[in-house]
C-alpha positions as CSV (number, residue, x, y, z in Angstrom):
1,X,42.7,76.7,150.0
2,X,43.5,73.2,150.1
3,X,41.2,72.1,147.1
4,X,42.3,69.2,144.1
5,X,44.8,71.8,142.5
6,X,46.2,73.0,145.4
7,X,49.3,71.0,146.5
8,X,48.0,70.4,150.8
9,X,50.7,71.3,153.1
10,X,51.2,68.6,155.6
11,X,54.2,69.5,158.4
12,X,55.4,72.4,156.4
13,X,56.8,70.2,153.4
14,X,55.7,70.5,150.2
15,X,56.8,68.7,146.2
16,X,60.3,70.1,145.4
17,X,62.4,68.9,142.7
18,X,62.6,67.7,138.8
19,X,64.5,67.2,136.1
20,X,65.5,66.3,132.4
21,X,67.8,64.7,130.2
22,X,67.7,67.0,127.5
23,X,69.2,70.2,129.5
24,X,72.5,68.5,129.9
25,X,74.4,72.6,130.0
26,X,72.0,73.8,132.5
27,X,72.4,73.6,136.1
28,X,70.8,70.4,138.4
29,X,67.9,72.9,139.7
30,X,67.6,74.8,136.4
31,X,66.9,70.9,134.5
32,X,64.5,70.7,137.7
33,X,62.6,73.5,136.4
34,X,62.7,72.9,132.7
35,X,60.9,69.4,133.8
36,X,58.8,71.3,136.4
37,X,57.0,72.2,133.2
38,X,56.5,70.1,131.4
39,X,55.2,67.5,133.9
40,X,52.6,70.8,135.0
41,X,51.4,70.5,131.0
42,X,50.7,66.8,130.6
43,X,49.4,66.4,134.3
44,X,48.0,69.5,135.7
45,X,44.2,69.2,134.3
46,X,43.5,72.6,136.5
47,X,45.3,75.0,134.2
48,X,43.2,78.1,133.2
49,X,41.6,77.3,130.2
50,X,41.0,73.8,130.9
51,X,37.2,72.1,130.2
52,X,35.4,71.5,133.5
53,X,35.9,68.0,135.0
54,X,33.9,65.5,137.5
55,X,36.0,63.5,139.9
56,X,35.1,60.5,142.2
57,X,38.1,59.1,144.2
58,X,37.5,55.6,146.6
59,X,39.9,56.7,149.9
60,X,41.2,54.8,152.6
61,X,43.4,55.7,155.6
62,X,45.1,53.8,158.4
63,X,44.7,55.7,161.6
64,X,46.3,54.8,165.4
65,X,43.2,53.3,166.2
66,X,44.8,50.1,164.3
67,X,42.1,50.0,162.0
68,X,41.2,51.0,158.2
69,X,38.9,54.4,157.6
70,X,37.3,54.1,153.9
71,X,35.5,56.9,152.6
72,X,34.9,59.1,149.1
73,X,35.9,62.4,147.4
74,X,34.2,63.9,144.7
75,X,35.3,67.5,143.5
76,X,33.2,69.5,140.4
77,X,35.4,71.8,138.8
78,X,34.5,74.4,136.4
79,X,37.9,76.9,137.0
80,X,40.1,78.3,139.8
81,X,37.4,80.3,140.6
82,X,34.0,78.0,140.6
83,X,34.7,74.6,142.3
84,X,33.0,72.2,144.5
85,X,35.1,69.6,146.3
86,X,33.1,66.9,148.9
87,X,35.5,64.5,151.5
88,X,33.0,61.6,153.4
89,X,34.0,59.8,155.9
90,X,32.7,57.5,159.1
91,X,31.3,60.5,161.5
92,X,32.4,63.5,159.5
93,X,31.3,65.1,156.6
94,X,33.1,68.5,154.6
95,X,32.0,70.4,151.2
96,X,34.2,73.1,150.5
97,X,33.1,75.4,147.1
98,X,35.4,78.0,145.9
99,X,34.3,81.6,144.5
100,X,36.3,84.2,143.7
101,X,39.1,85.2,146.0
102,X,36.6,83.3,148.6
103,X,36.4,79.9,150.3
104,X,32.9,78.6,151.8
105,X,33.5,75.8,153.8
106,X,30.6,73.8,156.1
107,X,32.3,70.7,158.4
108,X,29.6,68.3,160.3
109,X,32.1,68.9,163.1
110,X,34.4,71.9,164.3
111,X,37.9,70.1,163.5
112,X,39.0,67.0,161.3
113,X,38.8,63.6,162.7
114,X,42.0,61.6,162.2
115,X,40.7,59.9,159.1
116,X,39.8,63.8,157.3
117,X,43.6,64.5,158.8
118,X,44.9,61.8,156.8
119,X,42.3,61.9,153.7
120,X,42.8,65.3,152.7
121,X,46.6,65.0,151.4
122,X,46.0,61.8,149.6
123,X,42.6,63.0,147.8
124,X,45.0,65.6,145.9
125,X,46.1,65.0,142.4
126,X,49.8,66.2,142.7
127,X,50.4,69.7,142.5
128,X,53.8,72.1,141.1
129,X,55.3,74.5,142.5
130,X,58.9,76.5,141.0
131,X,61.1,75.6,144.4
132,X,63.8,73.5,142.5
133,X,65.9,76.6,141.9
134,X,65.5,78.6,144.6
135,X,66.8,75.3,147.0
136,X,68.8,73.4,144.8
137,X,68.9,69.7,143.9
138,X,71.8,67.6,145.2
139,X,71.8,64.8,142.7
140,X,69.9,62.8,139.9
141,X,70.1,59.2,138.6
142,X,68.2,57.5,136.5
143,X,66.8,54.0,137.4
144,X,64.5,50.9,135.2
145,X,61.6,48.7,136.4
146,X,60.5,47.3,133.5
147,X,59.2,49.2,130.8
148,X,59.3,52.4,133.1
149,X,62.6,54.6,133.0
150,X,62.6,56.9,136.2
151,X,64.8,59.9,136.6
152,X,64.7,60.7,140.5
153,X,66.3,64.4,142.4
154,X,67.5,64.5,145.6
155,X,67.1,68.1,146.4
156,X,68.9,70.0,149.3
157,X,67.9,69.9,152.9
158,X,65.2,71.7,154.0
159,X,66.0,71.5,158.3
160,X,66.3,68.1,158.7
161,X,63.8,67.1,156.0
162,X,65.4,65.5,152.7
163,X,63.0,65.1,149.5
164,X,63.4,62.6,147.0
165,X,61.0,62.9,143.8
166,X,60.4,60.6,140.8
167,X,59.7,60.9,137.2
168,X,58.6,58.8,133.9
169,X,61.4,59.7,131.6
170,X,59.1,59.1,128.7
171,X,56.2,60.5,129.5
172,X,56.5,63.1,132.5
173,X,54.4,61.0,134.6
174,X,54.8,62.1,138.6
175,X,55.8,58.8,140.0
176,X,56.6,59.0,143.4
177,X,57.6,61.5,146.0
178,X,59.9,60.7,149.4
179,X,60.3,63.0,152.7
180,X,63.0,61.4,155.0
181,X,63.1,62.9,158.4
182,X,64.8,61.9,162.2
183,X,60.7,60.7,162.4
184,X,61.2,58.3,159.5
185,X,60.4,58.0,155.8
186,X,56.9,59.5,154.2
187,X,56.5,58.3,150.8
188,X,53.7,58.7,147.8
189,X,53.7,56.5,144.9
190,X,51.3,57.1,141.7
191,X,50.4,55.2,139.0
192,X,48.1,53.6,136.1
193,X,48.0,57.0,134.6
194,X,44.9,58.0,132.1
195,X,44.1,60.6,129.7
196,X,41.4,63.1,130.6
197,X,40.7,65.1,127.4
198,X,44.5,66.9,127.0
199,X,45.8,65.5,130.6
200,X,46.8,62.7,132.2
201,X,46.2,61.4,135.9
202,X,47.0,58.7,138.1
203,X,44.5,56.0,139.2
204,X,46.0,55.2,142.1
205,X,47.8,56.8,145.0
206,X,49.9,55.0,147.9
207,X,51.2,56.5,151.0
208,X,53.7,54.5,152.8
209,X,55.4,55.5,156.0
210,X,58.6,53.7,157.3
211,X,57.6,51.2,154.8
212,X,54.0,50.7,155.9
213,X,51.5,51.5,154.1
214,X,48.7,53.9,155.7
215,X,46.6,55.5,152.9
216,X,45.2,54.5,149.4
217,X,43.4,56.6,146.6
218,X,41.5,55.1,143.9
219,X,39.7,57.2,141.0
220,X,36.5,55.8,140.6
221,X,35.4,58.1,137.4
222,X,36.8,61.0,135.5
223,X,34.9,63.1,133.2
224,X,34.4,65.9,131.0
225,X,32.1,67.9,131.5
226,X,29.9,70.5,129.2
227,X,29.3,73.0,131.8
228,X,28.9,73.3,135.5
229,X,25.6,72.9,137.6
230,X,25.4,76.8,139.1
231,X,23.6,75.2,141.9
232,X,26.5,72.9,142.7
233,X,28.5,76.0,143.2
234,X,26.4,77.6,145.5
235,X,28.0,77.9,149.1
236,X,25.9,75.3,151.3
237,X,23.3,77.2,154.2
238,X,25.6,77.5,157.3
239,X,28.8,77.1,155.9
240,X,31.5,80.1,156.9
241,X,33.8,82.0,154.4
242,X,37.2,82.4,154.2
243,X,39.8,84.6,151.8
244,X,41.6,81.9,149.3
245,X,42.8,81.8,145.8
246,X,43.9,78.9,143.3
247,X,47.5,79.2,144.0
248,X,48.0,80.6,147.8
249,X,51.6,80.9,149.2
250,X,51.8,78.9,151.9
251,X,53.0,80.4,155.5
252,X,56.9,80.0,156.1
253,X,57.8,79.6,159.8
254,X,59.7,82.3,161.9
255,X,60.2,80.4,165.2
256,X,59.4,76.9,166.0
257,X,61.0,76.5,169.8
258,X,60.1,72.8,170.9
259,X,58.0,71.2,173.3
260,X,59.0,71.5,176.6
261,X,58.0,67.8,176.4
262,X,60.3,67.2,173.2
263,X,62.4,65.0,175.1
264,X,60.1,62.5,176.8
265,X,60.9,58.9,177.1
266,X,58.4,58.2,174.6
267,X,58.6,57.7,170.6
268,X,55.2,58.7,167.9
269,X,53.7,62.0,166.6
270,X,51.3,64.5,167.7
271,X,49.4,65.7,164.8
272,X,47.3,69.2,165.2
273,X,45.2,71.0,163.1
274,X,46.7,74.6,163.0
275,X,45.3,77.6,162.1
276,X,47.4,80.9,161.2
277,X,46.3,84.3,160.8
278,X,46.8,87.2,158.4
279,X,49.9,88.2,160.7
280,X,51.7,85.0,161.0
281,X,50.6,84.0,164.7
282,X,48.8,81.2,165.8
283,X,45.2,81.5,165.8
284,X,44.4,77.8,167.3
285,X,46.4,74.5,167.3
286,X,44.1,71.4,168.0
287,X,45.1,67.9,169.0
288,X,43.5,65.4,165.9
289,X,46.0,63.0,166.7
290,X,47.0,62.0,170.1
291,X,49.9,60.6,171.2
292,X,49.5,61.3,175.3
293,X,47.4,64.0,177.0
294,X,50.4,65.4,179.0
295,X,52.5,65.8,175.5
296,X,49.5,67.0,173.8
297,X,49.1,69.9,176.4
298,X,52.6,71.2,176.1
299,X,52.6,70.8,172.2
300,X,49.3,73.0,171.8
301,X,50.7,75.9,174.1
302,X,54.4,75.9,172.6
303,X,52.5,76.2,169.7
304,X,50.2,79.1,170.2
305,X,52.5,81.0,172.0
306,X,55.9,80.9,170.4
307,X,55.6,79.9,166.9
308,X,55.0,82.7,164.7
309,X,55.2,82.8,160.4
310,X,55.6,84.7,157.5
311,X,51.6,84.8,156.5
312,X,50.1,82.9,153.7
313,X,49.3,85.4,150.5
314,X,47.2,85.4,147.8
315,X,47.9,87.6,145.0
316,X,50.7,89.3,147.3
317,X,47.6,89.9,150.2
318,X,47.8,88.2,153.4
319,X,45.0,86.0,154.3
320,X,44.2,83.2,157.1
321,X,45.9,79.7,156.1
322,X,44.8,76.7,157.8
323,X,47.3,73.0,157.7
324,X,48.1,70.4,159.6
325,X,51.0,70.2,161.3
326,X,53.0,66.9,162.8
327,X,55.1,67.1,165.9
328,X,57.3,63.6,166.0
329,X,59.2,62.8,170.1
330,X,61.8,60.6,169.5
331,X,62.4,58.2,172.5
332,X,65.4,59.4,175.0
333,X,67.9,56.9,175.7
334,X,69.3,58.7,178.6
């Protein structure tokens, strides 16, 4: 389930690290997780328990077409279990309501445009998940801009992925996150936080890659709400269901052999909508992002035939997981 409380898995990577001052005895991952926390309490306005909410989010994406995609979210959330969530964009259109244990979804087409690609990560209010001690966190530093003092982790390589992640000393805001790979930099800044009844969350959310920027959230309205529309959960004529949960475990790959193409004379990413079955194989891989058709060809059947994964779970059960998945060629100077 990829919904607002869900943190959405984009090339396998997910948030990792935090810390705080006042656990100076305990360990770099174990002040990770005493943070972890903390920042869940103040900022995670999906807790059980929590009032239902209305969101509107303003979205826009750069895609390789050179051009900006602008579009809106809206999610209606009553609790992990009664949710409607609503991405629009140019040419596509998705509503996705959540039941319990179940996921009814209805797409005006059969696989995200670039632009839904590209929307879906940024429309999520940052999610937690307890990873800082089970991978370790390198080092932490403090830094000032302005009134703002940050206290940043650098936690252990993952592969060749590196994650740098950002907090508000004073208040526990999430302030930015940074994945460094042989691809380049992916980086998510948040900010202009506000208070929605006991939580706080940021207005706006930036996506910058290598520097430039490619992807902009804006939170139109937040509210309260007394109770939820039982219409508005209803699952929408047509649309097909799926096994999900709140708080799925995302899939862990196995094997990952390269692209026969890997080592083309040619430098971008191919980005594919991937979709994984109870068993860990490859159900489908589908080109959303092209970089060239002969690439695409050998990345789609590498994938479906030799990449295999743990399976996603919810409550410990197995159950068909669906993410996106970037493949990056780096340009061969031989």
């Amino acid at each position: 389930m990829r919904n607002l409380c869900r943190l959405f898995m984009v090339t396998a990577l997910a948030t990792l690290f935090f810390g705080v001052n006042a656990f100076a005895k305990l360990s770099k991952a174990q002040e990770a997780a005493q943070w972890e926390s903390k920042a869940t309490q103040v900022m995670d306005i999906c807790l059980v328990g929590s009032p239902p909410f209305r969101l509107t989010e303003d979205v826009k994406v750069w895609t390789k077409e050179d051009k900006w995609v602008e579009g809106t979210y809206t999610i209606i959330w009553g609790s992990p279990d009664q949710w409607n969530e609503e991405l629009t964009l140019p040419n596509y259109h998705e509503i996705r309501v959540g039941g319990q244990q179940s996921i009814w979804s209805l797409r005006s087409q059969p696989h995200w445009t670039a632009a839904a690609l590209h929307a879906w990560p940024l429309v999520k209010i940052p999610g937690f998940t307890a990873r800082a001690e089970k991978f370790g966190v390198n080092r932490i530093y403090e830094t000032k801009a302005g009134e703002i003092t940050s206290r940043c982790f650098f936690g252990k390589p993952i592969g060749s992925v590196k994650a740098e992640e950002c907090f508000d000393v004073d208040h526990s805001f999430f302030l930015s996150s940074t994945d460094t790979a042989a691809s380049g930099m992916m980086r998510t800044e948040f900010g202009d936080y506000f208070k929605v009844g006991e939580h706080f969350i940021p207005r706006q959310r930036r996506q910058f890659r290598n520097g430039h920027l490619v992807g902009e959230v804006h939170v139109r309205d937040a509210s309260l709400t007394q109770a939820v529309d039982p219409a508005m959960l209803a699952p929408p004529l047509g649309a097909m269901r799926t096994a999900g949960c709140q708080s799925p475990v995302t899939p862990k790959p196995i094997t990952m052999p390269d692209p026969a193409a890997r080592r083309a004379k040619v430098s971008g990413t191919v980005a594919l909508e991937v979709r994984i079955d109870p068993h860990g194989s490859v159900e489908d891989a589908v080109v959303v992002e092209s970089l060239a058709p002969s690439l695409d060809n050998s990345v789609v059947e590498t994938i479906k035939k030799g990449w295999r994964f743990e399976p996603a779970t919810c409550l410990g059960a197995p159950v068909p997981f669906e993410m996106v998945v970037e493949v990056d060629f780096l340009r061969s100077i031989f």
